[in-house]
C-alpha positions as CSV (number, residue, x, y, z in Angstrom):
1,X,0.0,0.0,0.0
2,X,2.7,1.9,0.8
3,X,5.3,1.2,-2.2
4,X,4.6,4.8,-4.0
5,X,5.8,6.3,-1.2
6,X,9.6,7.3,-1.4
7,X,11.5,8.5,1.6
8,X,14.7,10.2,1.2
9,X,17.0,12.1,3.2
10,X,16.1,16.1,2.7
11,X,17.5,18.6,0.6
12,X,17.5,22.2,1.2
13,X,15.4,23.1,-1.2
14,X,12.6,20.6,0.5
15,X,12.5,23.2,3.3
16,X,9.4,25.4,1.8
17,X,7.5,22.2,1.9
18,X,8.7,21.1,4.8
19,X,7.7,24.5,6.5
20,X,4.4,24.3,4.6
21,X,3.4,21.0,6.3
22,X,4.3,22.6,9.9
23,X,2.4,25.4,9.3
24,X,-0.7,23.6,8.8
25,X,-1.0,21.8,11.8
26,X,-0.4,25.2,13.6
27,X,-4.1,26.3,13.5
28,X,-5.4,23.3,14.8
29,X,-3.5,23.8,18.4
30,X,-3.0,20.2,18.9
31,X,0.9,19.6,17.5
32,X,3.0,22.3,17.7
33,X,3.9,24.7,20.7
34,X,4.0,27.6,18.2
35,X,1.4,29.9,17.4
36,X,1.8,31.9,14.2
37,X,3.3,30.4,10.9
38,X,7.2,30.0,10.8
39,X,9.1,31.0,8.0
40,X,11.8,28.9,6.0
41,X,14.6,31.5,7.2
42,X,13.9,30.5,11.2
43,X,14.2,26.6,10.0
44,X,17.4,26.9,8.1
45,X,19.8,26.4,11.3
46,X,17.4,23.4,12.2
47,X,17.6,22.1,9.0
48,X,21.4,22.1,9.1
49,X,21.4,20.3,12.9
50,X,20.0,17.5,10.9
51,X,22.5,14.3,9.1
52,X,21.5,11.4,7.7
53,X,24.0,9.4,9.6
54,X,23.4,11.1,13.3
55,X,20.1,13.0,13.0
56,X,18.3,12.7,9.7
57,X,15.8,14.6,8.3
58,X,13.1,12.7,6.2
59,X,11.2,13.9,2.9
60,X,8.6,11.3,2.5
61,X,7.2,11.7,-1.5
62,X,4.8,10.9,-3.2
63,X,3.8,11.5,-7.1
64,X,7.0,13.5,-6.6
65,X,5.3,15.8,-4.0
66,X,5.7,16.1,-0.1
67,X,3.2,15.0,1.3
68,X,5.1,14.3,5.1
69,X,8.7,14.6,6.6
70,X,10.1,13.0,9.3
71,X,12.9,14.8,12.2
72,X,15.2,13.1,14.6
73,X,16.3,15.6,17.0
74,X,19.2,15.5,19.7
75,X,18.1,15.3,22.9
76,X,19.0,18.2,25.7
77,X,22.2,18.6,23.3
78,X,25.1,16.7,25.3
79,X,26.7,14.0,24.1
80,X,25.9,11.2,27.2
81,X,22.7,11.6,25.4
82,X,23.5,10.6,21.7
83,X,21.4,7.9,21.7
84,X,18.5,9.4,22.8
85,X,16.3,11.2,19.9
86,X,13.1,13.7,19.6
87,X,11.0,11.9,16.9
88,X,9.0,14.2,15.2
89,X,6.4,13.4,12.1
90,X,3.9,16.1,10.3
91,X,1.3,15.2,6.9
92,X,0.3,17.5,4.7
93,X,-3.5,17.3,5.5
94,X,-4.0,15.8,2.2
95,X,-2.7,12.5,3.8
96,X,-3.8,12.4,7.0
97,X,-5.9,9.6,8.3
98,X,-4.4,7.6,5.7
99,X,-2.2,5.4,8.1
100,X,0.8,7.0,6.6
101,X,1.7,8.2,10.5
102,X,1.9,4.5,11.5
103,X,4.0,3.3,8.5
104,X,6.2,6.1,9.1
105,X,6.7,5.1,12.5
106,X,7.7,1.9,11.7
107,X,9.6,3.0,9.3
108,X,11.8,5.1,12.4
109,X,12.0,2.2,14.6
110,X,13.5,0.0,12.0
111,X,16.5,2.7,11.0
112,X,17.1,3.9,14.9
113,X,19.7,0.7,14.8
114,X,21.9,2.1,12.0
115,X,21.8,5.8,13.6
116,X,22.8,4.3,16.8
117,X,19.8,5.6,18.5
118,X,19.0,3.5,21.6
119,X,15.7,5.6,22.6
120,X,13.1,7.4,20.9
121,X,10.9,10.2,22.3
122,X,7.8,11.8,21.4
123,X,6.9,14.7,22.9
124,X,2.6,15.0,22.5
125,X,0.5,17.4,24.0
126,X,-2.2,15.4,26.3
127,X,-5.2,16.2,24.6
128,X,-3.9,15.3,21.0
129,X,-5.1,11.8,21.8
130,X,-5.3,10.5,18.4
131,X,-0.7,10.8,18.4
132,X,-0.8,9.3,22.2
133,X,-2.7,6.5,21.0
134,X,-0.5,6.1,17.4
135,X,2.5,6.2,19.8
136,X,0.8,3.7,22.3
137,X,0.1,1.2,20.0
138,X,3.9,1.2,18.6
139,X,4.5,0.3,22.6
140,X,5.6,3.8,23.7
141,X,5.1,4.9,27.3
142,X,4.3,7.7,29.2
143,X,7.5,8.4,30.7
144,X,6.7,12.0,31.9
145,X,3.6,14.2,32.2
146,X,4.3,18.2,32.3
147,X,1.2,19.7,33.5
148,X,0.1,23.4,32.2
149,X,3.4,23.7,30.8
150,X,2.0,25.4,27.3
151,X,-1.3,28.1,26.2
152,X,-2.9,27.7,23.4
153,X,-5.8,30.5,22.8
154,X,-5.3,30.9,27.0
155,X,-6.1,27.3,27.6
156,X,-3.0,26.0,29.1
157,X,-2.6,22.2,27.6
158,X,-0.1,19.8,29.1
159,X,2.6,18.2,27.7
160,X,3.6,14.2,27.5
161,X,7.0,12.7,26.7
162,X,6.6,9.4,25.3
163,X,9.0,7.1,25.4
164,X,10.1,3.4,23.9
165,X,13.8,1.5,23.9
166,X,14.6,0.1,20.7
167,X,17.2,-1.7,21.6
């Protein structure tokens, strides 16, 4: 089902998309911590913190158009925590519902072996129960609970860190 789907490590000049698929999850207030659109200029440095051997950065394409992307992020930036990573997927709402999330996923687990990346984290606000439960069934834990630590439209939301051992 999932064969014309093509991930590859991103380019640079994926970044517009890339932004363009954040952005859109941004008025729903149930993915992202920010609140207005972000611009490809404040995600050049982060697109640059990414490698494919260390951190990669995902396009995922399909009919030769992004339709998701995928991050692995260092965690809390010291190196006693190299094999810890931030995973981090967004779908152009064309493609949602779709089970691309899950294959993705999968997809993450399987490679974390080759990027020598022992644990993966999710961090998922608490009411966006539809990622706790993708998460959940791919055996992550709730390995912290953040109360009140974001607002969203003044409702302050708490945050979840998931968390699974891959190896």
């Amino acid at each position: 089902m999932f064969e014309e789907f093509r991930i590859r490590d991103a380019e640079i000049n994926d970044l517009e998309a890339i932004v363009h698929i954040y952005n859109t999850t941004i008025p729903g207030r149930m993915v992202t911590a920010d609140i207005e659109p972000i611009s490809v200029e404040n995600r050049t440095r982060w697109f640059h913190d990414h490698s494919p051997e260390f951190r990669p950065l995902w396009a995922v394409e399909h009919d030769e158009r992004i339709c998701a992307w995928v991050s692995f992020q260092s965690f809390y930036g010291r190196p006693a925590y190299n094999a810890t990573a931030e995973i981090s997927i967004y779908i152009h709402p064309d493609f949602r519902g779709k089970k691309l999330g899950k294959y993705l996923i999968q997809k993450a687990i399987d490679v974390c072996p080759k990027i020598r990346i022992k644990t993966l984290l999710g961090f998922i606000f608490a009411h966006n129960e539809p990622s706790v439960k993708l998460f959940n069934s791919f055996g992550f834990e709730k390995w912290a609970h953040l109360p009140n630590v974001a607002e969203l439209d003044g409702i302050e939301r708490d945050l979840l860190i998931l968390g699974k051992r891959i190896y």
